[in-house]
Structures are given as C-alpha cells and as structure tokens.
C-alpha positions in Angstrom: -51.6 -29.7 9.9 -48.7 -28.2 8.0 -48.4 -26.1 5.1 -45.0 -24.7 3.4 -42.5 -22.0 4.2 -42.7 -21.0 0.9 -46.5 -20.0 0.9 -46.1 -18.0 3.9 -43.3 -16.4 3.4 -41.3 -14.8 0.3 -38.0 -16.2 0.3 -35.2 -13.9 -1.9 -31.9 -15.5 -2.6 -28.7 -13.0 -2.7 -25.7 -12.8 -4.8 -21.9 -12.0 -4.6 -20.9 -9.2 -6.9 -17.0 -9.8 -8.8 -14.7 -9.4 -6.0 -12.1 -8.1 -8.0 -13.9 -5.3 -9.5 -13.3 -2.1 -7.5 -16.4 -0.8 -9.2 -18.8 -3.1 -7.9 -17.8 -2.1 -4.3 -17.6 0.6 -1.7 -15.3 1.9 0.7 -17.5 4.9 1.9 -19.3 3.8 4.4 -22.0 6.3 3.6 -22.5 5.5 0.1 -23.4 1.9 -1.7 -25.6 -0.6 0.3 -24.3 -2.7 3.4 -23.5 -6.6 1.9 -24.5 -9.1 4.6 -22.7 -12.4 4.9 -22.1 -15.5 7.3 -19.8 -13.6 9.5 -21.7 -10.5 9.9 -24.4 -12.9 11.8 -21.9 -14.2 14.3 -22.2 -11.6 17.2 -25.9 -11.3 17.6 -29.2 -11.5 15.9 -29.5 -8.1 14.8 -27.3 -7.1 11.7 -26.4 -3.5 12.4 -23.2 -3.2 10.6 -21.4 -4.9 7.6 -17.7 -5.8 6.5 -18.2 -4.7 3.2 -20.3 -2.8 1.6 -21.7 -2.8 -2.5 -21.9 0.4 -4.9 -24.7 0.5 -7.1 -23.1 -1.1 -10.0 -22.5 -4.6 -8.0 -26.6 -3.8 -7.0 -27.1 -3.9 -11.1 -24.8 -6.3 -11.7 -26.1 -9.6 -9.7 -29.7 -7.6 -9.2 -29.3 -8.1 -5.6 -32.3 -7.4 -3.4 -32.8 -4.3 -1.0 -33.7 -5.6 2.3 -35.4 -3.6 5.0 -35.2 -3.9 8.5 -36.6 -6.8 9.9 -35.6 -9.2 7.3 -34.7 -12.5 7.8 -31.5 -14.1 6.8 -31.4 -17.3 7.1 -27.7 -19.5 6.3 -27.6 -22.1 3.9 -24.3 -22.7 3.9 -21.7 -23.1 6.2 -23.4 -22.5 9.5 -26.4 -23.8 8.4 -30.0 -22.9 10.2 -28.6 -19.9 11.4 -31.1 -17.4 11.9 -29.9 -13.5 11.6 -32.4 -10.3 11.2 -31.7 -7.2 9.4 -31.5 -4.1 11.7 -30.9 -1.6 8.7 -31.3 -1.5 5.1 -28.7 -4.0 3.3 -28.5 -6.9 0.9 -26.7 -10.3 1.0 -24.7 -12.9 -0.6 -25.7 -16.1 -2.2 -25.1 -18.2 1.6 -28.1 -16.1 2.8 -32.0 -16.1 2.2 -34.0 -13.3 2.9 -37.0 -14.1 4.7 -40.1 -11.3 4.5 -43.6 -12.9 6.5 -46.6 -12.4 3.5 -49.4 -10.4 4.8 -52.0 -11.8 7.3 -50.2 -15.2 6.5 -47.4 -14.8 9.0 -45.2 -13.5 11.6 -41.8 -12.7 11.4 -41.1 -13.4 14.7 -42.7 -16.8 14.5 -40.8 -17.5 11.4 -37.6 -17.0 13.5 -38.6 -19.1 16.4 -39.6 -21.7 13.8 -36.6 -21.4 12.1 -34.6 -21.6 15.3 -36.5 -24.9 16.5 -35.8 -26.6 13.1 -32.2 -26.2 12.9 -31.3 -29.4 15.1 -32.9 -31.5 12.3 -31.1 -29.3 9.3 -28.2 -31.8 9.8 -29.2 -34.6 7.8 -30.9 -32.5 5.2 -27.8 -30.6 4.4 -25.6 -33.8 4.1 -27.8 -35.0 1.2 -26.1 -32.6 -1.1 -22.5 -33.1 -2.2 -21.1 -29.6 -0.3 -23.3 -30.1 3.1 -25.3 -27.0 2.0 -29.1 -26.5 1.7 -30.7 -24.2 -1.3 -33.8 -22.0 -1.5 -36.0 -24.7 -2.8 -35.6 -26.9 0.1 -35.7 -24.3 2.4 -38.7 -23.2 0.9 -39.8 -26.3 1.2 -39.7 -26.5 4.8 -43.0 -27.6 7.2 -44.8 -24.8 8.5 -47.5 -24.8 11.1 -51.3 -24.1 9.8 -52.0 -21.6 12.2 -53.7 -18.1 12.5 -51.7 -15.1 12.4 -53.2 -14.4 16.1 -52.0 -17.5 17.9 -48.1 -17.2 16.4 -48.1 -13.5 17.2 -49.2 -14.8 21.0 -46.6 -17.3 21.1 -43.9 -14.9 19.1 -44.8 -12.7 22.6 -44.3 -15.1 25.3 -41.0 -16.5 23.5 -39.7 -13.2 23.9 -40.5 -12.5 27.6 -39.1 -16.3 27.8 -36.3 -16.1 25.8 -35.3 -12.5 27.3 -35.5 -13.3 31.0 -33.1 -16.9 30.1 -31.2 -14.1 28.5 -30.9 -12.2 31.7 -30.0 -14.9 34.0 -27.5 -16.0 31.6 -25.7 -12.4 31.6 -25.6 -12.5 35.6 -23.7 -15.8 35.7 -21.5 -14.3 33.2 -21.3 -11.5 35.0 -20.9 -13.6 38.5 -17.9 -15.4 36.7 -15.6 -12.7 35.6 -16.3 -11.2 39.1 -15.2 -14.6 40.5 -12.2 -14.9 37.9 -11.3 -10.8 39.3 -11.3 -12.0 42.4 -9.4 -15.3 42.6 -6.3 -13.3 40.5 -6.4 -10.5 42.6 -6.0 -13.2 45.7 -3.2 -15.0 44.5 -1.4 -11.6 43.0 -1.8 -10.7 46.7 -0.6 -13.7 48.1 2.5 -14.3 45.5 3.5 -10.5 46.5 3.2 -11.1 50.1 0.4 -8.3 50.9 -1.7 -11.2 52.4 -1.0 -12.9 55.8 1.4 -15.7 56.4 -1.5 -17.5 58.5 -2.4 -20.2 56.2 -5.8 -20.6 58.1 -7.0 -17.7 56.3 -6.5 -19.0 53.1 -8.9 -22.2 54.0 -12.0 -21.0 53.0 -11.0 -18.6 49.9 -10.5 -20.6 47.1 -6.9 -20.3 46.6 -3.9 -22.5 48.0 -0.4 -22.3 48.7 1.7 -23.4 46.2 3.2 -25.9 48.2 0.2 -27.9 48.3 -0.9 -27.5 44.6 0.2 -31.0 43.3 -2.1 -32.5 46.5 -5.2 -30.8 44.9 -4.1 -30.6 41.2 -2.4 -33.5 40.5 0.5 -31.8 39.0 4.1 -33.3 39.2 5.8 -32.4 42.1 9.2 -34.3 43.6 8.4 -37.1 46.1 9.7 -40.4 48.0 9.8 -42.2 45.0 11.3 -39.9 42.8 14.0 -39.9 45.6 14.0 -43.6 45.6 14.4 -44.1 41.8 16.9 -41.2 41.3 19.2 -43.7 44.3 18.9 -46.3 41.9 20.4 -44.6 39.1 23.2 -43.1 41.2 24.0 -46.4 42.5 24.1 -47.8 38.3 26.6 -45.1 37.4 28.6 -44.9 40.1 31.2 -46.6 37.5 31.0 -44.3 35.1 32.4 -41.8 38.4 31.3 -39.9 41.0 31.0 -36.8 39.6 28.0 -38.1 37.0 24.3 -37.4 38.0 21.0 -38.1 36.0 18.9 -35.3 35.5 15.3 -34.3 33.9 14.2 -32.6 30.9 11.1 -31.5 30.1 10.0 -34.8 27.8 10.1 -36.6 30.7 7.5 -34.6 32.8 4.7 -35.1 32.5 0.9 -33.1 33.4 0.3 -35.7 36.9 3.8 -38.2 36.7 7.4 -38.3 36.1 8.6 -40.4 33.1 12.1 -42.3 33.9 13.0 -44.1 30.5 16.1 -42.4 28.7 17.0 -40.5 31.4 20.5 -38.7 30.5 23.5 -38.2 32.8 25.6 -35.0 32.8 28.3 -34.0 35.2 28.0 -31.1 37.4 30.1 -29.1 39.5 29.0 -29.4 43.2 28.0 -25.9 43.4 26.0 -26.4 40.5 24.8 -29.8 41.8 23.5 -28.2 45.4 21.7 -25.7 43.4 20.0 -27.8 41.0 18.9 -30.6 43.5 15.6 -31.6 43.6 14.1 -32.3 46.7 10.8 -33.8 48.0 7.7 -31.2 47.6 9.4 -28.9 44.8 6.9 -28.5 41.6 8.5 -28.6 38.2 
C-alpha cells in the first residue's frame, strides 16, 4: 500500500529574488541568508556553502523560506530528481523544493533514499510538461510507502552502512587509479630521460613500451612496406615532371590507425632537405 509524499512530508517551494537589485543581495558572507541553487548540489549531498547569498529584503520580497539543517532539496528542474540536504541554515530558488519529514509520519533519511530510487522513473514524468521540468504538485504527488516510522528508520540505517562501505570501496579504486596513473608517468618520464635501463626485458612486465613498438599495440600510424611501396609509385608517375619533385604528407592525410593517399601534393626539395625529411619504415607521425 502507498500513500502520498505530500501527507508525509511538507514540501516548501523557493523563489528567486530580482537579480538586478543590489538590495535584495549580499556580498558579506556573514550577513543575509545563504541562497541554494542547482549548482550548489553538484559536489556532494550536503549543502555547506552557497554562491550567493540574500539580504533580508530579497527574504521579504519573494517570502522565501528559512531552512534548517537537514532539509531536503529536491531539483525540479534541470537535473531533475536530484536529491541535496541542507547542512546549514539557507533558503532556495524556485528549481528547488524543500523537503521537512512530518512528525511520527516520516524519516528524512528514508525520504532521501526514496527520492533517490524514484529518480530513474522521473524521466517520463518531466517530459510531459512543455520545459522537461516537474512542479511541487506532482512532486507532491509522488507514491510513498505505507510504512511505520520504525521500519524506514531501520532501513534509513542499513542504507547507510550500505551505501557508506560502496562509498569506501569506490574511494580506494580511485585512489588505486591515480596511484597507477603516478606511476605509469613517472615510468615513461624515466624512460624518455634515459634514467631507466636500456634492457628492454625490463620494461616487459611494467606496463609501459618503447616507442618504437607503440603502433604494434596502439594501432597508431606509423611508416611501413606499403607506405614505401605506394610512395615508389608516385615517384615513378612524376618522374616527368623531374627528378627533383617528391610527394609528401600533411596532416589531413594521417590519420588515428592509416595513411590517407588521395591528393597527395608534390614539392621540391633540396637533397639535404630531402635526407632529413625521409620517412622510413617504423617512424611514427
């Protein structure tokens, strides 16, 4: 069985202040009231500090709510479903709906997790108004589970040993990949600078490879037999136009795993200029 958000929960909608009026805002950030929006929620659950903040004429102005910490904001707009909590004492603007738990009817923390586990389904909802955007009513609107306070508070507390230790584990293979990412730059700084060995067996089992052999792993374009082969072929066609003329590659016509032959241009080169610039079977471009 399933009741609605709306009778467990008191949902207040916030409000945007005239952005244009210096009076309705503050740029001490110990006076006026900390004004959540969208992008304040983008680095982490807890709302601990605001862009902007509004003096108490914008409060009076769009009678925006005070919000104490623990506070839900949920987004109705833009990145919609996303669930955000207040960590201090703020209000918000009109994208965000402040979610408070009614007594003995609800648990924050459950509300969240709810939230959280509606959001894939949002989607469709949203796209039935003209801007993609949800409101309070149908927000308000949303199922909620007919349960007692005691059972959500008991699964609110074994989400969060859940949910923290996933957090954990995620932070050590974050952390094990900017240790691995350390350590495969510092190999190849070593090896480009010559501090390493010239004994290629050692570089076998460490992750990194010559140069030389790149394109073999990699696939990138590197000069070969029939390179050599086609590049004959278009000395041989302008040997008429003289000796002295010699096709040559730009960069339109390599490409990420292949060489691209059409249009190739001619130029003339001096034969100093010509021994230097030859390319020869294993070079990389």
């Amino acid at each position: 069985m399933s009741t609605k958000l709306k009778r467990v929960a008191v949902l207040v909608a916030g409000g945007t202040p005239k952005v244009d009026e210096p009076r309705f805002w503050s740029s001490d950030s110990k006076s006026g009231l900390p004004w959540v929006s969208i992008g304040d929620m983008s680095h982490g659950k807890s709302v601990l500090e605001t862009k902007r903040r509004v003096s108490d004429l914008g409060i009076l102005e769009k009678a925006l709510p005070h919000g104490k910490p623990g506070t839900l904001l949920f987004a109705m707009y833009a990145s919609v479903g996303a669930v955000g909590q207040l960590g201090i004492a703020a209000t918000w603007n009109q994208a965000l709906l402040g979610i408070e738990p009614v007594k003995n009817l609800s648990d924050s923390r459950f509300i969240r997790y709810w939230l959280e586990h509606l959001r894939p389904t949002l989607e469709s909802l949203s796209r039935s108004n003209t801007q993609d955007n949800l409101n309070a009513e149908q927000v308000g609107n949303f199922p909620f589970p007919m349960t007692s306070l005691s059972t959500q508070r008991a699964i609110a507390d074994y989400l969060d040993v859940e949910t923290a230790r996933i957090d954990a584990l995620i932070a050590k293979k974050q952390q094990l990949i900017h240790l691995l990412e350390e350590r495969v730059t510092a190999t190849i700084f070593a090896g480009v600078s010559g501090s390493l060995t010239s004994n290629r067996s050692q570089f076998k089992d460490s992750g990194v490879d010559w140069l030389g052999n790149v394109p073999k792993h990699y696939g990138l374009p590197a000069i070969g037999h029939n390179f050599e082969a086609q590049l004959g072929k278009m000395l041989d066609s302008n040997a008429a136009d003289g000796p002295e003329q010699y096709p040559y590659l730009k960069n339109t016509n390599v490409h990420w795993d292949q060489f691209d032959f059409t249009d190739l241009p001619t130029m003339s080169f001096d034969k100093s200029d010509r021994i230097r610039c030859e390319l020869r079977e294993g070079d990389l471009l």
